[in-house]
ZAMARGU-4260 file (C-alpha; in steps of 0.2 Angstrom, whole numbers, plus 5000, padded with zeros to 4 digits):
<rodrens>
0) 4388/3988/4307 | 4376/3996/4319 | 4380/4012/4329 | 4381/4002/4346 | 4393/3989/4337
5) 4404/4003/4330 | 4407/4009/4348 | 4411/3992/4355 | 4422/3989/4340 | 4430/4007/4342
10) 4433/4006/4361 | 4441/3987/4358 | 4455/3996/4347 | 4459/4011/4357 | 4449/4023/4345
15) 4440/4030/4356 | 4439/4030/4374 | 4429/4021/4390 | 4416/4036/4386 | 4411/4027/4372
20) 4407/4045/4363 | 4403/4041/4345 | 4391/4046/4330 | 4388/4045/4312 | 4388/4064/4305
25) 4389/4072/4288 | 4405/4080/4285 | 4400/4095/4276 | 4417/4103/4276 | 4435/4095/4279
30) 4452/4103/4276 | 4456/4091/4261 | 4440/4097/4254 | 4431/4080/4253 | 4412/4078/4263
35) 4402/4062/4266 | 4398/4053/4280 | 4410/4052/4295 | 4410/4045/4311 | 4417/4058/4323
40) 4419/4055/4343 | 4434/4057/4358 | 4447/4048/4364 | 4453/4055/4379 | 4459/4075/4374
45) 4457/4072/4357 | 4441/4073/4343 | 4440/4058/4332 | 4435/4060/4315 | 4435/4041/4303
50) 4429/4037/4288 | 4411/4028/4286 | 4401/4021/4271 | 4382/4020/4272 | 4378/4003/4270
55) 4360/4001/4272 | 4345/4010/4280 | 4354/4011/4299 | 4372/4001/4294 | 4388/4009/4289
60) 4405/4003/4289 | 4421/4010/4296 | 4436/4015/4287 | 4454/4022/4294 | 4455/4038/4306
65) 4456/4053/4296 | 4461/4066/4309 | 4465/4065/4328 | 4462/4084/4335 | 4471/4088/4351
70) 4455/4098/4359 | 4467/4111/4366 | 4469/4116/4345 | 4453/4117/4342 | 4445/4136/4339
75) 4432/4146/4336 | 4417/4130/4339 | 4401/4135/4337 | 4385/4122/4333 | 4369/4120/4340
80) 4360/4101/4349 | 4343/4105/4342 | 4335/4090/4335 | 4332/4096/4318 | 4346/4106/4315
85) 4361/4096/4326 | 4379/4102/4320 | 4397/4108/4324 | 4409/4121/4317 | 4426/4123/4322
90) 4443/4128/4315 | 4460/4118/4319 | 4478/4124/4313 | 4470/4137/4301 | 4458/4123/4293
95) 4439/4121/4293 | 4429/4108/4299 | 4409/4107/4301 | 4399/4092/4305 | 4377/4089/4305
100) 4366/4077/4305 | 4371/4069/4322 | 4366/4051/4320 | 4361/4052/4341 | 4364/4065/4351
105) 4379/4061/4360 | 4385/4079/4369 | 4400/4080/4357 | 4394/4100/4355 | 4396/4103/4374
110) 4414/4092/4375 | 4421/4104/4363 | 4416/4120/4370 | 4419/4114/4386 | 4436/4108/4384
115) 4451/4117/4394
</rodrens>
């Protein structure tokens, strides 16, 4: 699946919302302590974060939602857009999370900081 099919997909089932928000990132720290490749986007006040597999050079493949983060929980976020260096930090209920490696930037950085 390609990263515009994944949003159709994702919108279709109520994943994410009618802001389509969605990339690919490497997850280089969750709370479980696993990393990999995630797809992370919003659905409405919350931050998405599901399980992807590389499948080829652009293609990956979605698994289950691993977290849905009310973004009134989410702390101390800190990351950067920069094309070279893309990624977020940001700590929920005590845990750590960090994402890089944007697959497109999407202004997931600036929804988290700007969240009320």
């Amino acid at each position: 699946m390609k990263l515009d099919e994944a949003k159709e997909y994702l919108f279709k089932e109520g994943i994410i919302d009618e802001r389509k928000i969605f990339s690919c990132s490497n997850a280089q720290n969750l709370p479980d302590g696993s990393y990999g490749m995630v797809g992370i986007g919003f659905n409405k006040d919350k931050f998405i974060v599901c399980d992807a597999r590389p499948t080829g050079l652009l293609g990956f493949d979605l698994g289950n939602v691993l977290y849905e983060i009310p973004l009134s929980e989410i702390t101390d976020v800190k990351g950067s857009e920069f094309m070279l260096n893309r990624f977020v930090k940001f700590n929920w209920q005590g845990a750590k999370f960090c994402f890089k490696a944007f697959a497109n930037n999407t202004g997931i950085l600036g929804i988290l900081k700007g969240k009320k």
